[in-house]
C-alpha positions in Angstrom: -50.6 63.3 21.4 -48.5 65.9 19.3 -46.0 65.5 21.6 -45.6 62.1 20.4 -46.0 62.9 17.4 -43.4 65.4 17.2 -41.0 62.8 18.9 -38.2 61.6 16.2 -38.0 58.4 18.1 -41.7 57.4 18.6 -42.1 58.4 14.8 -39.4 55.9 13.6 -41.0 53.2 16.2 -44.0 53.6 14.6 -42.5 53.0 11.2 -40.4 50.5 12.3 -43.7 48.8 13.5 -45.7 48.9 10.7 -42.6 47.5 8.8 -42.7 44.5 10.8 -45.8 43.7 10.7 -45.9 44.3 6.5 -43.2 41.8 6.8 -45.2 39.2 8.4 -48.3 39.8 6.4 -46.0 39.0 3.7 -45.0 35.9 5.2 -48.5 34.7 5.5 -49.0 35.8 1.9 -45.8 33.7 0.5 -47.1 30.8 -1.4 -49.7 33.3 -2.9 -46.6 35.8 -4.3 -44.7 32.5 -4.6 -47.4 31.3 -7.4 -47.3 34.7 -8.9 -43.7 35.4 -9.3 -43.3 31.6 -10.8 -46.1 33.0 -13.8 -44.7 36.4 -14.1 -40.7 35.3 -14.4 -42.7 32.7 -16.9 -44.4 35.3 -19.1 -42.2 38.5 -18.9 -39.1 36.5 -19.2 -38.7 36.5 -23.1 -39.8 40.5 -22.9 -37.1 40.7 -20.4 -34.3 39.7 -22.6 -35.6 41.3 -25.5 -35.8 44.8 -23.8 -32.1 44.3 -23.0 -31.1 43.4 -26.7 -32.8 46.7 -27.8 -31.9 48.7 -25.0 -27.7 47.8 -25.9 -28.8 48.3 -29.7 -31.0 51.1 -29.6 -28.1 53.7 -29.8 -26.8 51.8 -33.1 -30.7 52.0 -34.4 -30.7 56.2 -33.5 -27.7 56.8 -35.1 -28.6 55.1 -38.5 -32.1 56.7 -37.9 -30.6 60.0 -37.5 -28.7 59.6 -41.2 -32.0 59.5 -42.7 -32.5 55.9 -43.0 -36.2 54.5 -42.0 -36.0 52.7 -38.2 -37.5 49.4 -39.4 -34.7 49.5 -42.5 -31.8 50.3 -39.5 -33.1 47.1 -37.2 -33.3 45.2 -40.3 -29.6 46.1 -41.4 -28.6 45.7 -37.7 -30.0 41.7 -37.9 -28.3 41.4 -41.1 -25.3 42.2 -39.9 -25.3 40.3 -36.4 -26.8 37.2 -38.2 -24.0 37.3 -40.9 -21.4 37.8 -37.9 -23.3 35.3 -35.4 -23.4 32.3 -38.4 -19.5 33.0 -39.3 -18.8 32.8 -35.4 -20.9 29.6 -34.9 -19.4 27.8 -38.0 -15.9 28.0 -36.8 -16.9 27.5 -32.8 -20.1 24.8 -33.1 -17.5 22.1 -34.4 -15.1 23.3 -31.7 -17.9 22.8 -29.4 -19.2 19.4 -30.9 -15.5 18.4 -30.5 -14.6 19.1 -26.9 -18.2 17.6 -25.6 -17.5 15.2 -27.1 -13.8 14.1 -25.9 -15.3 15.5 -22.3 -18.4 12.5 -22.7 -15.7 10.1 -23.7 -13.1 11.6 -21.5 -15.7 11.6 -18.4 -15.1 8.1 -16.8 -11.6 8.5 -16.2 -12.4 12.3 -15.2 -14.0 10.3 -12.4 -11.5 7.5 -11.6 -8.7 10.6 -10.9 -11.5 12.8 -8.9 -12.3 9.7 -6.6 -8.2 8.9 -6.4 -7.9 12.6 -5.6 -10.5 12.7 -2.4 -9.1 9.3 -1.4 -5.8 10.5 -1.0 -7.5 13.3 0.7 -9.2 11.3 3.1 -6.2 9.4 4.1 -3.9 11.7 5.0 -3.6 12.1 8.8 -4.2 15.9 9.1 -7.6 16.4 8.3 -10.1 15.5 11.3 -12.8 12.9 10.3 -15.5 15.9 10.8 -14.0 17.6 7.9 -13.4 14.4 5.1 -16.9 13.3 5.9 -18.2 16.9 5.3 -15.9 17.3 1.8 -17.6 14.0 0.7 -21.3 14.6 1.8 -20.6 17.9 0.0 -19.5 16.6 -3.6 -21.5 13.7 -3.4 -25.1 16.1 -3.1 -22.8 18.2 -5.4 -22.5 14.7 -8.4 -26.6 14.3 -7.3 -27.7 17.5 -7.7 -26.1 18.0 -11.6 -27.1 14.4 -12.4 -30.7 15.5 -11.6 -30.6 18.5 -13.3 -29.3 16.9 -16.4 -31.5 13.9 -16.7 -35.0 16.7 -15.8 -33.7 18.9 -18.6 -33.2 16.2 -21.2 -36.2 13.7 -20.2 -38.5 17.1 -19.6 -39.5 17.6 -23.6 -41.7 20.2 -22.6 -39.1 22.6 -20.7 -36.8 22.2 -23.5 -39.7 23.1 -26.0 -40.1 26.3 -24.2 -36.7 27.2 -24.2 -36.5 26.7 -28.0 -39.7 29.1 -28.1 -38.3 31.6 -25.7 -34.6 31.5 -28.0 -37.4 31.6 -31.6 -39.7 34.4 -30.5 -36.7 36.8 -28.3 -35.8 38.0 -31.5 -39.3 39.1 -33.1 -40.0 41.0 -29.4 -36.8 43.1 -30.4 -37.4 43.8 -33.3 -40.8 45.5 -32.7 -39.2 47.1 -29.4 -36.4 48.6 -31.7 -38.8 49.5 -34.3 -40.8 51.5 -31.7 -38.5 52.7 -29.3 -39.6 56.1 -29.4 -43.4 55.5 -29.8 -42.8 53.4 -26.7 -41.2 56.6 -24.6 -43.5 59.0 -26.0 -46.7 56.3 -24.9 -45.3 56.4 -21.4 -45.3 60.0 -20.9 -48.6 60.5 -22.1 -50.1 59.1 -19.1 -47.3 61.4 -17.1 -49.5 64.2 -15.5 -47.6 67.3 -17.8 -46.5 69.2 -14.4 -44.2 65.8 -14.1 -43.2 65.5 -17.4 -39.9 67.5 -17.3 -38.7 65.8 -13.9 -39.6 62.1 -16.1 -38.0 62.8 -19.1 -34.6 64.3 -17.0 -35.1 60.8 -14.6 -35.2 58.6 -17.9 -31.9 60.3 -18.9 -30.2 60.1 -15.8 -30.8 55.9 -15.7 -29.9 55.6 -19.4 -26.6 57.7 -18.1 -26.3 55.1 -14.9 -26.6 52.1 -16.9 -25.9 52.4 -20.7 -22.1 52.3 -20.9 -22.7 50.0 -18.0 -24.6 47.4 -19.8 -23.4 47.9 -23.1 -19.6 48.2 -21.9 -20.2 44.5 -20.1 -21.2 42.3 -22.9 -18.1 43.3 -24.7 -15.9 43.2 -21.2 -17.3 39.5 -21.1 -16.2 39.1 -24.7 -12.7 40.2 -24.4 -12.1 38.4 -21.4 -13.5 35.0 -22.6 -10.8 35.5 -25.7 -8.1 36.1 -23.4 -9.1 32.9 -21.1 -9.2 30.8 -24.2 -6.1 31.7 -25.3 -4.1 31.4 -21.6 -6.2 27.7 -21.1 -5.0 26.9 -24.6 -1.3 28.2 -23.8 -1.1 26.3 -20.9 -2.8 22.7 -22.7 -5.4 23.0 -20.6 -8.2 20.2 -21.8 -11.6 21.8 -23.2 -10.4 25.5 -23.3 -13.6 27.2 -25.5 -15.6 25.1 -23.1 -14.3 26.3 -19.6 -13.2 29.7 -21.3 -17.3 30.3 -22.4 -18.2 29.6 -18.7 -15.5 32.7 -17.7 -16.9 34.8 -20.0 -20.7 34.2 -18.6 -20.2 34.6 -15.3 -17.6 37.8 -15.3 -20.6 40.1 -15.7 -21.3 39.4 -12.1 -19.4 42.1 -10.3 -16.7 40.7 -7.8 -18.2 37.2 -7.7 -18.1 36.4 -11.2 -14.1 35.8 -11.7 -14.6 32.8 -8.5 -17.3 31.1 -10.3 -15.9 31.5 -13.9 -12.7 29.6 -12.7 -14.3 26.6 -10.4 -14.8 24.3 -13.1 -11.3 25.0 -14.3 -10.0 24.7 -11.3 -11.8 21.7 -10.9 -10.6 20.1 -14.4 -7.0 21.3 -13.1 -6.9 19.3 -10.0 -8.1 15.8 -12.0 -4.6 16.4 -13.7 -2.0 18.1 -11.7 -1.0 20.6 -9.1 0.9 22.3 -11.9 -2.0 22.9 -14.0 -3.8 23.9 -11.1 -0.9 26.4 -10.2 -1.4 27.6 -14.6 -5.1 27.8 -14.5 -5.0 30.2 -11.2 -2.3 32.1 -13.2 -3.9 32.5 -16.3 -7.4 33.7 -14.3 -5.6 36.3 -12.1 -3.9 37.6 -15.7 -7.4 37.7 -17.1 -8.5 39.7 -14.3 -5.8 42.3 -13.5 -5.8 42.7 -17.7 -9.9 43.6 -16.8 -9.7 45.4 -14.3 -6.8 47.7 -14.8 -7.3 47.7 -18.9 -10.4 46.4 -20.5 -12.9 47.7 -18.0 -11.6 51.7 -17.8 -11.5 51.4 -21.9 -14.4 49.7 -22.5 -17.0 51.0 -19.5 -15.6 54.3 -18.8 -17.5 55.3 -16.0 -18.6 53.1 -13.3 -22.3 53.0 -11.6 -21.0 54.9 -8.3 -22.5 52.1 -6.2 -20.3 51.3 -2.7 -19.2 47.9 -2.9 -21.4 46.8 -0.1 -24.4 47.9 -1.4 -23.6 45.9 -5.2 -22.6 42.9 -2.9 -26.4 43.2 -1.1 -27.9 43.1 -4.4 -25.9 40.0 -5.6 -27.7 38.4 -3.0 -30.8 39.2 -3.2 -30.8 38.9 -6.8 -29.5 35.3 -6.4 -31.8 34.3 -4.0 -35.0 35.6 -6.2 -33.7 34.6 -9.6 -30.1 32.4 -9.4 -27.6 33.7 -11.5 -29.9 35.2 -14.0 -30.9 37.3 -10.7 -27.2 38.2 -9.8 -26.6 39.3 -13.5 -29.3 42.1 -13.4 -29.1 43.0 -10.0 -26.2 45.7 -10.6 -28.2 47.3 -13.2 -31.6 47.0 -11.3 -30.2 48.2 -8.1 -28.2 51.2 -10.1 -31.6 52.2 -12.1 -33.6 52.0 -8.6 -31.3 54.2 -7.0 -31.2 57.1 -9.7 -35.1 56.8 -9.1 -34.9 57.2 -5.4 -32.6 59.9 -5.1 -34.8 62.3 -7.8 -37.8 61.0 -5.1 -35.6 62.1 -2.3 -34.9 65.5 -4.6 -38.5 66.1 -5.5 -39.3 65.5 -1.9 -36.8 67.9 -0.4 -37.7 70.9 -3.0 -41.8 70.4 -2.3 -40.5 70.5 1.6 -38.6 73.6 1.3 -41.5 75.4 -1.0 
């Protein structure tokens, strides 16, 4: 028996057995952690977004603190601030908005018209197989059913739209409190930290605050910048609806390497309803947008990057889109970044206790 035991192979069989089979007890167990995750994405939600709005202005609250002004007095003067900010920013964009959904609703018929002209000339010409136009319009007609069906569940579902106007009410209370006790908060959790472990969990707190915080901080003002440059190209250019398709570019570039490709679909798609040249403009102005990022905004504004291969961060875009859609792909960098700084001090701890 210990020569089996002692056998590499057999050992990793073993483990590569038991994974298997915790993998199909999983399986049987999935409408059980389906039920579950549905209540806890539900309930922790709101805490969720909170913890990230104090985490990205918790540095902003330690350096008032730090001048001798009282922490509640600094998040107060910090909501002040954004509020006063946030209402001058929606009183000159709400109208905007208003404006352009409006001119898109009355605009939307003959949106149509062109998009059916457009995949009828696509289905006549001669060089596509039949395979591949029926295909294309199976594909944007689930594509029209799917949206439709999304829009009228939103709008006729009073109670989903309720919630979200509770989540958007109460997000702002949870941060405040989170901010006000920050600290009490770090000092709580290392209480129950047995005090030979202490030193390693207050050096692995720093090291993910080090992985992530000019991460996460440095995107939401990438995003910014970027939006404000697409808004000004699509508005250069006479593209229809600019703050519109502009505010969908700056959503989705926080999604590493994906991001860009989604942000410029629906331009794209608004492009080809007009003409080839605007479609040929919009792909210029996104791949400006992105070079300008990449090369310029990002190195300024970020600094450092999370040292993650670019396999591994596309792995967690997937998985993080499959468990949550695109809220999942937006936090699956960080996640997967603060997971790995966790491992590796596992792998560390490990290695020293081995060698003792």
């Amino acid at each position: 028996m210990e020569r089996f035991t002692k056998n590499r192979l057999f050992v990793w069989l073993v483990y590569l057995i038991l994974g298997l089979i915790s993998l199909y007890l999983l399986l049987l167990l999935k409408p059980i952690i389906v039920h579950i995750y549905g209540f806890l994405k539900a309930v922790l939600t709101p805490f969720l977004i909170a913890m990230i709005v104090s985490y990205v202005l918790n540095p902003v609250v330690n350096l008032l603190n730090e001048r001798k002004m009282p922490r509640t007095m600094a998040v107060l003067l910090i909501y002040a601030v954004f509020c006063a900010s946030l209402t001058v920013v929606l009183i000159n964009t709400i109208p905007m908005f208003l404006e352009q959904l409006q001119e898109l609703n009355e605009h939307m018929p003959d949106l149509t018209i062109r998009a059916q002209n457009l995949v009828n000339d696509l289905n006549n010409t001669s060089f596509l197989p039949e395979s591949i136009r029926s295909g294309i319009n199976n594909s944007i007609y689930k594509l029209e059913k799917k949206a439709s069906d999304a829009i009228f569940d939103f709008v006729n579902n009073i109670g989903a739209m309720i919630n979200v106007i509770f989540i958007a009410f109460i997000i702002p209370f949870l941060a405040f409190y989170i901010m006000k006790d920050f600290n009490v908060f770090e000092r709580t959790v290392l209480t129950y930290v047995p005090k030979t472990h202490r030193n390693h969990a207050v050096r692995l707190i720093k090291d993910i605050d080090n992985a992530l915080g000019s991460y996460i901080r440095g995107q939401f003002l990438v995003c910014l910048i970027v939006g404000v440059l697409a808004y000004l190209g699509y508005w250069m250019i006479g593209m229809p609806y600019p703050l519109l398709l502009a505010s969908v570019v700056a959503v989705t570039n926080i999604i590493p390497y994906l991001g860009p490709f989604f942000g410029a679909a629906p331009a794209l798609i608004m492009a080809s309803t007009i003409s080839m040249k605007m479609v040929l403009m919009v792909v210029i102005v996104n791949t400006a947008c992105q070079i300008l990022e990449s090369n310029v905004v990002s190195p300024q504004v970020v600094g450092r990057t999370l040292h993650i291969h670019p396999l591994s961060i596309i792995f967690a875009l997937l998985v993080g889109g499959e468990l949550a859609g695109m809220v999942g792909m937006i936090l699956a960098v960080p996640i997967f970044a603060a997971l790995k700084v966790v491992l590796q001090h596992m792998f560390a701890y490990y290695v020293r206790r081995k060698t003792i």
